[in-house]
C-alpha positions as CSV (number, residue, x, y, z in Angstrom):
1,X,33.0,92.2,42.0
2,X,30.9,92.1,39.0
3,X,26.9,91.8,38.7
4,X,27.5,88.2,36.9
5,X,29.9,87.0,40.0
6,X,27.9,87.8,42.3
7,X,24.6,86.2,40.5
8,X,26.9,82.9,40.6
9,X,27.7,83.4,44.5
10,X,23.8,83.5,44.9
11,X,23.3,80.6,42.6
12,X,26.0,78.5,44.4
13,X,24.3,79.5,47.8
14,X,21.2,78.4,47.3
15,X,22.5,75.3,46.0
16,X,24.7,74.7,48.9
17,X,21.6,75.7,51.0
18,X,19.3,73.1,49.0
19,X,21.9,70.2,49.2
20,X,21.0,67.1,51.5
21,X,24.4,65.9,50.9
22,X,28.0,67.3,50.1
23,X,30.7,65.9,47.7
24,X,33.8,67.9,48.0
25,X,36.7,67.5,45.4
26,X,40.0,69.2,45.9
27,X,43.1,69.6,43.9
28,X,46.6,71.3,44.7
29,X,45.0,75.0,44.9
30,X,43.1,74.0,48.1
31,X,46.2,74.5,50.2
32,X,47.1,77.4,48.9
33,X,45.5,79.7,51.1
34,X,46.8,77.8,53.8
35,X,50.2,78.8,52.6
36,X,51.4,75.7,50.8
37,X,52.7,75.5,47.6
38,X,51.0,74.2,44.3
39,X,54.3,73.3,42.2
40,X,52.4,75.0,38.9
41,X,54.7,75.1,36.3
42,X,58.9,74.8,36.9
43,X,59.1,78.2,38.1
44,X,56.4,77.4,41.2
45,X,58.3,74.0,41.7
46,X,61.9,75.9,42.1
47,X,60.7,78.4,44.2
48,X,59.6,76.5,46.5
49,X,62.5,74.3,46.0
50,X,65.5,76.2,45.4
51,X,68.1,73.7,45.4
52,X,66.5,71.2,43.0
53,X,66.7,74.6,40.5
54,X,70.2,73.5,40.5
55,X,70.0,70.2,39.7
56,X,67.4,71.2,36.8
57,X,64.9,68.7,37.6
58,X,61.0,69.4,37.1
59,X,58.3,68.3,39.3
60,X,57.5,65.8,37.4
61,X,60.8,64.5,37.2
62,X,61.3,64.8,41.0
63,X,58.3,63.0,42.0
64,X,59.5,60.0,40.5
65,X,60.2,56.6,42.6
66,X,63.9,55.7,40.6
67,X,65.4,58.7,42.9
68,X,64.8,55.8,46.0
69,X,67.1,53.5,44.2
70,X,69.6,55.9,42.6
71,X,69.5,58.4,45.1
72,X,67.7,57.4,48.3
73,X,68.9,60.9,50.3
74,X,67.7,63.3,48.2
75,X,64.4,61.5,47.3
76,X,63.7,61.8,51.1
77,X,65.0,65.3,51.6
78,X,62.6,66.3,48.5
79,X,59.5,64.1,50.5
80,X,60.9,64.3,53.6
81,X,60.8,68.3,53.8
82,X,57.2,68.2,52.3
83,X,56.0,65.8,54.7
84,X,57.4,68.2,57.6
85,X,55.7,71.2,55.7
86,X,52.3,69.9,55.7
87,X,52.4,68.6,59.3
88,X,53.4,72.3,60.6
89,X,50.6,73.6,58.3
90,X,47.2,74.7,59.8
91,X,44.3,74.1,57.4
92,X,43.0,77.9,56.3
93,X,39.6,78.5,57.7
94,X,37.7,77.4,54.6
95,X,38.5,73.4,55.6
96,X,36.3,74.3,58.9
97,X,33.1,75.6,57.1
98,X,33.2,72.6,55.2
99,X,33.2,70.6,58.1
100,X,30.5,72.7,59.4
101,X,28.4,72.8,56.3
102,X,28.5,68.2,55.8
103,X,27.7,67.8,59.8
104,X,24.6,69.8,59.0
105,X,23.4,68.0,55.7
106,X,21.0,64.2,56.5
107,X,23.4,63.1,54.0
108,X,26.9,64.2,55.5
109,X,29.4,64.6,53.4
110,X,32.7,62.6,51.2
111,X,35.4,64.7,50.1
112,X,37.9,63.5,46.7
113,X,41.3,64.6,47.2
114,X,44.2,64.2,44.6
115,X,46.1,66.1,47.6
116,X,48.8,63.7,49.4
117,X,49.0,66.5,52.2
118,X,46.5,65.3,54.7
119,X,44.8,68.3,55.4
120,X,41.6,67.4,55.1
121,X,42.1,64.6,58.5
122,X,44.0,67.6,59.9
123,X,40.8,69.6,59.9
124,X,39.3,67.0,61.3
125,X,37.3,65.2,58.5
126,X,37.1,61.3,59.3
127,X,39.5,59.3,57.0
128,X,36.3,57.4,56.6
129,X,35.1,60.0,54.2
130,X,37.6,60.8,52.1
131,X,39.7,59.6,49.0
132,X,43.0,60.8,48.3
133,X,43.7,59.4,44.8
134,X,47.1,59.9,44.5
135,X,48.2,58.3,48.3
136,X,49.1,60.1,51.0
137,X,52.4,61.4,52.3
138,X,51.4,60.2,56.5
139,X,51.7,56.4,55.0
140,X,54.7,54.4,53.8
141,X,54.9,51.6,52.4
142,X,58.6,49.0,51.6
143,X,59.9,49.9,48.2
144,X,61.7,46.4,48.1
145,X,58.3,45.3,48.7
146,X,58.4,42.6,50.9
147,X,54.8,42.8,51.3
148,X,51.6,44.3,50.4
149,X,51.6,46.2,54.2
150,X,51.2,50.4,54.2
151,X,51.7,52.0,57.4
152,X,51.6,55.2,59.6
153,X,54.3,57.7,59.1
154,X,53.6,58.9,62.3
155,X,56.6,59.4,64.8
156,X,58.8,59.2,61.2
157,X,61.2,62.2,61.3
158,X,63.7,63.0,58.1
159,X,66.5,65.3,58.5
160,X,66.9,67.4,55.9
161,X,70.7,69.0,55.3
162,X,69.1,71.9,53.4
163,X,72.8,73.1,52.2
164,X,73.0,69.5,50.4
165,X,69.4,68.9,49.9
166,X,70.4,65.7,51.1
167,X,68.0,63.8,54.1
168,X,70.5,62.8,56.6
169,X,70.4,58.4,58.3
170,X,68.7,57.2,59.3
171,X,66.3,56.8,56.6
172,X,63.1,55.2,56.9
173,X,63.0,52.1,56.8
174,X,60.5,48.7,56.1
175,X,59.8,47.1,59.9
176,X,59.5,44.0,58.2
177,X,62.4,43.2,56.1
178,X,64.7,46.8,56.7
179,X,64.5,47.6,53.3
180,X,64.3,51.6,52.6
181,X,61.1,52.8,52.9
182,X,58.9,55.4,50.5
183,X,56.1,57.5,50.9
184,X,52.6,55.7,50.2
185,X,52.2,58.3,47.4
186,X,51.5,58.0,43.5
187,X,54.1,58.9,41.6
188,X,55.0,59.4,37.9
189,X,56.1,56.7,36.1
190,X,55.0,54.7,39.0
191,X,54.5,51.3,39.1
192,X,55.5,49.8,42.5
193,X,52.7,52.3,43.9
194,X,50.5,50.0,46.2
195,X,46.9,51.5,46.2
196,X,44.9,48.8,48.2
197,X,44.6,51.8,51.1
198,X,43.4,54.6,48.4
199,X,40.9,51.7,46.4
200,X,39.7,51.2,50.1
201,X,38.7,54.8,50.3
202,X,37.2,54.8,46.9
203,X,35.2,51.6,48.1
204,X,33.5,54.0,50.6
205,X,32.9,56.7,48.2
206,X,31.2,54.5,46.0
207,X,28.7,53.3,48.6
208,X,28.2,57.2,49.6
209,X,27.2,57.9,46.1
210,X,24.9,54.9,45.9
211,X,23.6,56.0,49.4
212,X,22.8,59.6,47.5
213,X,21.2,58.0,44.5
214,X,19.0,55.7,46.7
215,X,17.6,58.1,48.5
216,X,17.2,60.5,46.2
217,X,19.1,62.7,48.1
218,X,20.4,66.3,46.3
219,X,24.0,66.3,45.7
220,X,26.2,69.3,45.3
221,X,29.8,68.9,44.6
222,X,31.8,71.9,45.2
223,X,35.1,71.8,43.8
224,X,38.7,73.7,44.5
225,X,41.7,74.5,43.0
226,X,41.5,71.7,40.6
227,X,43.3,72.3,37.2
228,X,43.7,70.8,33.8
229,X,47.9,69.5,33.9
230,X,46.2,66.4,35.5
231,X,43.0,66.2,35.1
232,X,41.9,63.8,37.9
233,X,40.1,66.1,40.3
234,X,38.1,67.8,37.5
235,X,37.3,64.7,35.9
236,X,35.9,63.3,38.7
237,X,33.7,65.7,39.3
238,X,31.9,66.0,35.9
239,X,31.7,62.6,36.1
240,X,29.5,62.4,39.0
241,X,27.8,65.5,38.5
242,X,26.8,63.6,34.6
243,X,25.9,60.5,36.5
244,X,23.8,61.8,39.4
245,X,22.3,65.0,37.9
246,X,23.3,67.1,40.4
247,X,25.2,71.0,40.5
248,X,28.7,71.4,40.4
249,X,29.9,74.6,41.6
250,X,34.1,75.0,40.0
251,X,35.9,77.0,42.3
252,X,39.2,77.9,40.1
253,X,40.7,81.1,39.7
254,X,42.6,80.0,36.6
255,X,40.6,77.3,34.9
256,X,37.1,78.2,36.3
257,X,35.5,76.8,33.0
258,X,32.1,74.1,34.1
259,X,31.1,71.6,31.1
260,X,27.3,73.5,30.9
261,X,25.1,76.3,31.9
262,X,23.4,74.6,34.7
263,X,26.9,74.1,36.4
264,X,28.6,76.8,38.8
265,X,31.5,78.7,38.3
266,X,33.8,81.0,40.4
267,X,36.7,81.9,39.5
268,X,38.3,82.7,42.8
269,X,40.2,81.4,45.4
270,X,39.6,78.3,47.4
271,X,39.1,80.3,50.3
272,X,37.6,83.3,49.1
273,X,34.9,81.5,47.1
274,X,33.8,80.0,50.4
275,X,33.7,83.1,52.5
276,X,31.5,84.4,49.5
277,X,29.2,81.7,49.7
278,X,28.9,81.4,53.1
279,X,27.8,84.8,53.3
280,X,25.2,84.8,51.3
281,X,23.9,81.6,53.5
């Protein structure tokens, strides 16, 4: 580890350390340590999914909501198998200091997450307090729709044929009308997406950011595994970092880069950043 890394460690320490209240902002390299997949590039997407290699299809192309009209079995075998992934997954160690670190700060703590995983609630972070901006693979909503409604995918089980790719019937399906149902998840070229439940969550993260600013509380927004392909994540961050004056610490061990020299940047893993900082606590 370099003298300079380590000066930043110390530097995001004392922040954390300072902080009467945490914002934490996560993209796709937050699970990664967990053992999840991040889909970077065609080559991460296809190894993770071998069979849609075959069919030439990018993520981008995958994650598109025309396959639950013109292909309703692989559309659920491609969200179906992720939505089975990331209930068998156990958040890496790094979601529980977090945890640790808000219940300690007057202020608590709201956490950002472009992530549809639901790891965050896994680890035990109150849905309450966080905002995943793209949707989130536990809800469904109709894709008919017959209604604005968006409800638990618990107790939903897809069978995957993993020599077809191909989720075996029944599918899931709209309670109200019977019409297939699809993940409560933004998607490209989406525009049936219904985001009353993530505009909810950002409702509540507004008022905890007024909260901050009204009682001049001192925010510090640590940030993981948030890259540049779509921006969202990062954006956000420097957004509120501009708006409330406060430290950002970028932890990114490919696009580490912070907008300014009072900002924070290590470029290391999700977990391994935090293990860093926490012991220098």
């Amino acid at each position: 580890m370099t003298q300079e890394l380590q000066s930043e460690i110390q530097r995001a320490a004392e922040a954390v350390n300072r902080a009467d209240a945490l914002l934490i902002t996560a993209g796709a390299g937050m699970g990664i340590d967990s053992g999840l997949p991040d889909f970077r590039g065609n080559e991460g997407f296809w190894n993770a999914y071998p069979p849609i290699r075959k069919l030439g299809l990018s993520f981008a192309e995958m994650a598109n909501p025309h396959w639950f009209s013109r292909d309703p079995a692989l559309a659920w075998a491609f969200y179906g198998h992720r939505l089975a992934l990331y209930r068998s997954t156990t958040p890496h160690e790094g979601f529980k200091t977090l945890g640790e670190w808000c219940l300690k700060k007057r202020g608590g703590g709201f956490v950002f997450t472009s992530n549809v995983d639901g790891q965050f609630q896994q680890a035990g972070f109150p849905d309450t307090h966080i905002e995943e901006c793209h949707g989130s693979l536990n809800h469904l909503q109709c894709t008919k729709p017959c209604s604005d409604a968006i409800w638990s995918a618990r107790g939903v089980e897809v069978v995957v044929d993993e020599a077809r790719f191909k989720a075996r019937e029944p599918l899931p399906r709209c309670p109200s009308c019977g019409a297939l149902a699809r993940p409560n998840v933004l998607m490209f070229g989406d525009w049936s997406w219904n985001g009353e439940r993530t505009s909810a969550q950002g409702r509540r993260m507004h008022a905890f950011l007024e909260g901050v600013r009204h009682n001049g509380w001192r925010l510090v927004i640590l940030e993981f595994g948030a890259g540049k392909a779509v921006p969202t994540v990062r954006q956000q961050s420097e957004a509120v970092a501009e708006s409330l004056e406060c430290t950002l610490i970028r932890i990114n061990p490919r696009d580490p880069e912070v907008p300014g020299p009072e900002q924070i940047s290590l470029p290391m893993g999700a977990l391994a950043g935090l293990e860093a900082i926490r012991a220098c606590l």
